[in-house]
FITORRO-777649 format. One record per residue (C-alpha): x, y, z; residue in one letter. Coordinates in steps of 0.05 Angstrom, whole numbers, plus 5000, padded with zeros to 4 digits. Example, Ala and Ser with C-alpha at 12.3 -4.5 7.8 and 13.67 -1.06 7.14 Angstrom:
2
xx/yy/zz/tigu
5246/4910/5156/A
5273/4979/5143/S
This chain:
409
xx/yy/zz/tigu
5000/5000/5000/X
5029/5076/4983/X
5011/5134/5040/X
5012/5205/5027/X
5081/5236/5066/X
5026/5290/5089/X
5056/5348/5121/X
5119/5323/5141/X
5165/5348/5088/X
5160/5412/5120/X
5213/5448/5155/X
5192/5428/5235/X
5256/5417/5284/X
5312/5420/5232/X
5368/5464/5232/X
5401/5432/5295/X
5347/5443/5343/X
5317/5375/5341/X
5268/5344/5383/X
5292/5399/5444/X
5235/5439/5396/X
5195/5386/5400/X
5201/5383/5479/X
5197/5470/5478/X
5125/5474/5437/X
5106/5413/5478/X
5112/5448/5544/X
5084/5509/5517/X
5022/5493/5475/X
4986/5453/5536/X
5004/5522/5571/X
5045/5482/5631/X
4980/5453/5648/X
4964/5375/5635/X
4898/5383/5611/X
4866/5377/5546/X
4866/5436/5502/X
4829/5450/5438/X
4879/5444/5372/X
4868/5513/5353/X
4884/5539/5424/X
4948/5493/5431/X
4972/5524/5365/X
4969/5595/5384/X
5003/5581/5447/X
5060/5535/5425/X
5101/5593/5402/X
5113/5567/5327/X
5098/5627/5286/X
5072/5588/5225/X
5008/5566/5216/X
5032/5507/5174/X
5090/5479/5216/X
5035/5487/5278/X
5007/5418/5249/X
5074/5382/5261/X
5075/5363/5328/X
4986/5354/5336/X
4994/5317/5276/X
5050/5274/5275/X
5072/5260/5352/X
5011/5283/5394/X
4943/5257/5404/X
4878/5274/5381/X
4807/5263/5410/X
4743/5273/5374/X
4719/5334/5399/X
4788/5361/5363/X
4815/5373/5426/X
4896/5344/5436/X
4905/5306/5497/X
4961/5293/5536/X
5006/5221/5549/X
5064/5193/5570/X
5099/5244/5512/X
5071/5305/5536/X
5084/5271/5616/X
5158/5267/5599/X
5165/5339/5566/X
5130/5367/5636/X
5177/5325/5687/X
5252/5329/5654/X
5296/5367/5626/X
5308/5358/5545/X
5352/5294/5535/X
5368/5244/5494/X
5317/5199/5528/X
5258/5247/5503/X
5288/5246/5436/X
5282/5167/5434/X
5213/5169/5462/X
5187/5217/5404/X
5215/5177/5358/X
5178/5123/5387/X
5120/5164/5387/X
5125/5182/5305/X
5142/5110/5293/X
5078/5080/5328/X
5045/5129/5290/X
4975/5139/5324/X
4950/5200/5336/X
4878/5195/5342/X
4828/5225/5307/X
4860/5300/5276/X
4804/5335/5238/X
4799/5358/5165/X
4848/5320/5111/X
4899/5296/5166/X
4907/5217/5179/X
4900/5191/5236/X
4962/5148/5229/X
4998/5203/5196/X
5070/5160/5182/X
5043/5087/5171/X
5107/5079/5119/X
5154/5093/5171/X
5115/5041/5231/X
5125/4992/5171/X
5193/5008/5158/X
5217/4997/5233/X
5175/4936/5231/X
5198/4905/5162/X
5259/4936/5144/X
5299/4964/5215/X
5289/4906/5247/X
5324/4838/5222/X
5357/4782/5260/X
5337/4813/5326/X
5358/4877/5324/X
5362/4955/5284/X
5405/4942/5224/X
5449/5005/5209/X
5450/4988/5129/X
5359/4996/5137/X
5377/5076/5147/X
5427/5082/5090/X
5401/5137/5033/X
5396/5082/4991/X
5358/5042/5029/X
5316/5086/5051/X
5302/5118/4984/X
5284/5046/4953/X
5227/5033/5015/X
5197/5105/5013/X
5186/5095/4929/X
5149/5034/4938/X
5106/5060/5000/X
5097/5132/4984/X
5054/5160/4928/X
5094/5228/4924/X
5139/5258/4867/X
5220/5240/4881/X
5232/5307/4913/X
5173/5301/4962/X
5212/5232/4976/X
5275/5259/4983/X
5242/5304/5037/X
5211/5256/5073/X
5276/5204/5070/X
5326/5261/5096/X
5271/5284/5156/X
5271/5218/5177/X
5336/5195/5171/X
5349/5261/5217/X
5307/5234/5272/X
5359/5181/5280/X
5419/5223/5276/X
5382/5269/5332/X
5365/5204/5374/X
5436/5189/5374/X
5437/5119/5338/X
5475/5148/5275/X
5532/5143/5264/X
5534/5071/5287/X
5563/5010/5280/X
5525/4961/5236/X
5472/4940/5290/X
5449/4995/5329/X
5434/4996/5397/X
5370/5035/5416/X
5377/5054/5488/X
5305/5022/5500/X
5318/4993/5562/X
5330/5067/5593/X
5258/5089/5568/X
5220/5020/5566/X
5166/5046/5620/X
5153/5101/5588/X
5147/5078/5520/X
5101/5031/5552/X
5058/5074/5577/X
5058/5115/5526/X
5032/5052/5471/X
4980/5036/5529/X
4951/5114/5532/X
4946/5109/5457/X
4911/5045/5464/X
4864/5068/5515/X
4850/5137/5491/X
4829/5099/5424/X
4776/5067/5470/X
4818/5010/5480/X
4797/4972/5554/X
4837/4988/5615/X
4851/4915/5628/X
4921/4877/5629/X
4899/4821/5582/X
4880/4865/5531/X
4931/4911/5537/X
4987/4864/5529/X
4957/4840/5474/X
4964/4907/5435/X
5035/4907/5457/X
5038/4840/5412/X
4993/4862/5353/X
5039/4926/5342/X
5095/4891/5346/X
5123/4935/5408/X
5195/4906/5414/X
5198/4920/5347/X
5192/4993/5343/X
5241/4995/5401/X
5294/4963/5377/X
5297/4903/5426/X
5285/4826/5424/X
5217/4815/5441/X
5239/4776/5508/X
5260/4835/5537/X
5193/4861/5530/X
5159/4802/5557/X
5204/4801/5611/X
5186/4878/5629/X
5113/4879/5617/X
5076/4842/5667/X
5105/4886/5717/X
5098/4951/5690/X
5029/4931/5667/X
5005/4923/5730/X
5028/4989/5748/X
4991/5024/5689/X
4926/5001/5714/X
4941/5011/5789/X
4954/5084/5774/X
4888/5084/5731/X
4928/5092/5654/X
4905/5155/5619/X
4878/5177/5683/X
4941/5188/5720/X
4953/5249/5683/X
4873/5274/5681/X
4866/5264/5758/X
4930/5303/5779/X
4977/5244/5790/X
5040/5263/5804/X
5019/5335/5782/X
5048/5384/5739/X
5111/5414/5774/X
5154/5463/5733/X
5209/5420/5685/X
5276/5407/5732/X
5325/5459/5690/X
5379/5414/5696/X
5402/5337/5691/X
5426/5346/5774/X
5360/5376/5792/X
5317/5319/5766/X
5356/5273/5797/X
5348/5310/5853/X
5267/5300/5837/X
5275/5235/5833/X
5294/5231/5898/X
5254/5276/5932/X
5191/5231/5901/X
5213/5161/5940/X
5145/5133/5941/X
5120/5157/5871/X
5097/5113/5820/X
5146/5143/5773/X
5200/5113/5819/X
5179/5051/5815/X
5182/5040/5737/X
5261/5066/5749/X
5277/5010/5791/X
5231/4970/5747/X
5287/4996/5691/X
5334/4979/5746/X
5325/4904/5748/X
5310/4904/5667/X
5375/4920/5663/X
5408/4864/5715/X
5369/4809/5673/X
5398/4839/5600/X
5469/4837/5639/X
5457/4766/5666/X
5487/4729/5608/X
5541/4779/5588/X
5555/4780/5663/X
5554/4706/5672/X
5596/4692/5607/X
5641/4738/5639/X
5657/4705/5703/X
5672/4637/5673/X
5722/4665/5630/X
5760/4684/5688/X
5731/4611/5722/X
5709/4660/5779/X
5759/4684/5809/X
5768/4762/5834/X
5807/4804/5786/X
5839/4848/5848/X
5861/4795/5892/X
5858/4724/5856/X
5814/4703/5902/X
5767/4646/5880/X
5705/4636/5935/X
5676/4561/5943/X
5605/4560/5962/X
5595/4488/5956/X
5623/4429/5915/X
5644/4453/5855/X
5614/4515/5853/X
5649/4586/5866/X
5629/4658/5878/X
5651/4723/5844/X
5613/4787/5812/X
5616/4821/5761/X
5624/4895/5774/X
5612/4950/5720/X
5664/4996/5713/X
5624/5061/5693/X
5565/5059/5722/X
5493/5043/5679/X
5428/5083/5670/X
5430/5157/5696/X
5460/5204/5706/X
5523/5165/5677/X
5494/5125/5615/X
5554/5068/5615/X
5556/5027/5564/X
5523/4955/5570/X
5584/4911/5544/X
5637/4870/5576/X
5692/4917/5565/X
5656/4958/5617/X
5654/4897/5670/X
5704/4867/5710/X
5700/4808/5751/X
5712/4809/5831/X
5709/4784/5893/X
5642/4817/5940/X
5688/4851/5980/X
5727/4883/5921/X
5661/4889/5888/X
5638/4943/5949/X
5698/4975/5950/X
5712/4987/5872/X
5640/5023/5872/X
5659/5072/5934/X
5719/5093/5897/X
5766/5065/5950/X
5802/5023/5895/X
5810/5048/5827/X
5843/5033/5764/X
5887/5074/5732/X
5916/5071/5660/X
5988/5072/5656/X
6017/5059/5578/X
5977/4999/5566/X
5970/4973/5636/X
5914/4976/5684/X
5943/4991/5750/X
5907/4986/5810/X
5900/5039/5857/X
5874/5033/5939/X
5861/5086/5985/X
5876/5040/6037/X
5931/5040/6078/X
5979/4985/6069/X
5930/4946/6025/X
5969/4881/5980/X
5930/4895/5913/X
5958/4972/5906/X
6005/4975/5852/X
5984/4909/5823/X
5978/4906/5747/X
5908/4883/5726/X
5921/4816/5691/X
5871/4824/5635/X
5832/4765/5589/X
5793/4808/5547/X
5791/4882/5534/X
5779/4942/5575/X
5745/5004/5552/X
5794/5051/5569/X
5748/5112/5577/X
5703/5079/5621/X
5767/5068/5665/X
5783/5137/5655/X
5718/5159/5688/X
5709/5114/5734/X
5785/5140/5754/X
5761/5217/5752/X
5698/5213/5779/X
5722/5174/5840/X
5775/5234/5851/X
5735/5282/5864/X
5711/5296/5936/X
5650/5266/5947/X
5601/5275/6009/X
């Protein structure tokens, strides 16, 4: 089937401003209020001056109800509680990619970018993951002629917008399988499928909304093996209906506040909110991301048959069975973002393990040793060159090194 590329040729968010727009008319055209407005009211006050590039963001990212009013999600949610980042980026690309926005009045469709939900779903995705060579010009140009019923420059539009959103979302340049960060926004994206689903008119019931996750081919559109999905969504879920889905956001829950103006101060908010619902899909996130380690992690310690990287120590727990952990160099998930890959992991002993993430030991780089380094006095393992069986990222050690050396209360 072709689609008609709509109004997306036009010049919305380029120039280097990106999605932070996005995030900026967002914030602005539901007035810092999460209520619905009416379309014609959100586009006066989203501070675009141009009635045509107005219909970007309630047509393409945003949702739509059928008294033509736009209503907010887990999109419009993020914009309100964080700062810009990368993470909001990801999750409006979700957003275009899922492509459901309701029911927009006049000529606009109400899956506005259908080609590009089938592209993630056909072309992105192969052998389990997002395949760099999908997003080359080429590529792209071949899958937009046989899907969009435009003239080649309208195509040519359309290819280098959308290519763009990648390059914003920070998965180009890559290598040739990309990874797409999902695990970092998984909740959110989430939530943000299951407030389309219900805003549709879509039951507020676990069964069924699973199910959509399934029928849309979810993991898919986020970049991730559909296990990981499967293995997140019973959980969260739950959650979604505890907190009463759409609702959470009509009845006040966890209300409005002003957007933190800085990465420190929302993680600041994060803490002040311990009990918050929004805390508990983090450490949902949290232990998403042990499981996705497990393997790596596991793999890891046998190559080393378990024994403690530091201090060659090799713990029995019972007949023929030993003990170490592996220990992540800089650390996952905000505010630091490591990397998930071995070369960020080494393997140690519990008590090695505690004191590598206090910064009481470090490693330090010296030509192309690791050296370890111990704040404590007289301990046997400072000075001690790291005997390595695979390969360090040396700029995870480097901040691991730094970060540790700075005073810290």
């Amino acid at each position: 089937m072709k689609y008609a590329p709509g109004s997306f040729t036009k010049n919305f968010a380029w120039h280097g401003t990106g999605f932070r727009k996005l995030h900026a008319t967002i914030r602005a055209g539901f007035s810092n209020a999460l209520a619905p407005v009416s379309r014609p009211k959100w586009r006066e006050a989203s501070g675009i001056n141009d009635t045509s590039l107005e219909l970007i963001p309630v047509n393409f990212f945003l949702w739509n109800d059928q008294k033509h009013r736009v209503r907010p999600d887990e999109l419009v949610y993020q914009a309100f509680r964080q700062p810009h980042d990368v993470h909001f980026d990801r999750l409006a690309l979700f957003a275009f990619n899922v492509s459901d926005v309701g029911f927009p009045p006049g000529q606009a469709q109400p899956r506005p970018a259908l080609w590009a939900n089938e592209f993630v779903r056909e072309r992105l995705w192969q052998n389990g993951v997002w395949q760099r060579e999908a997003l080359t010009q080429e590529a792209l140009d071949l899958f937009i002629e046989d899907r969009m019923d435009a003239s080649r420059d309208v195509q040519i539009k359309c290819r280098n917008n959308y290519r763009y959103f990648y390059e914003l979302a920070g998965y180009l340049p890559s290598p040739s399988a990309i990874n797409s960060g999902a695990a970092s926004f998984l909740p959110q994206a989430l939530f943000l499928a299951w407030d389309r689903s219900t805003l549709r008119g879509g039951p507020l019931e676990c069964g069924a909304l699973l199910d959509s996750l399934s029928h849309r081919e979810i993991h898919k559109l986020l970049g991730v093996p559909e296990d990981e999905v499967l293995a997140a969504q019973d959980e969260l879920v739950r959650l979604y209906v505890d907190v009463g889905g759409i609702a959470r956001i009509q009845k006040g829950f966890a209300a409005a506040a002003p957007v933190a103006e800085t990465a420190a101060e929302a993680g600041r908010e994060w803490l002040d909110q311990e009990e918050s619902d929004a805390v508990v899909a983090r450490q949902i996130v949290s232990r998403l991301a042990q499981k996705r380690d497990r393997r790596k992690a596991a793999g890891l310690r046998a190559h080393y048959e378990s024994t403690c990287m530091f201090c060659e120590t090799r713990l029995q727990i019972g007949p023929g069975r030993f003990y170490c952990e592996a220990a992540h160099i800089k650390a996952l998930g905000k505010p630091h973002d490591g990397p998930d890959k071995t070369g960020n992991m080494i393997v140690l002993c519990p008590n090695h393990h505690l004191q590598f993430d206090r910064g009481m030991i470090r490693l330090r780089r010296v030509a192309n040793d690791f050296v370890i380094t111990s704040k404590v006095k007289g301990d046997p393992v400072h000075g001690r060159k790291l005997v390595l069986k695979h390969d360090l990222d040396p700029e995870c050690v480097r901040w691991h090194f730094q970060w540790f050396g700075q005073p810290r209360s």
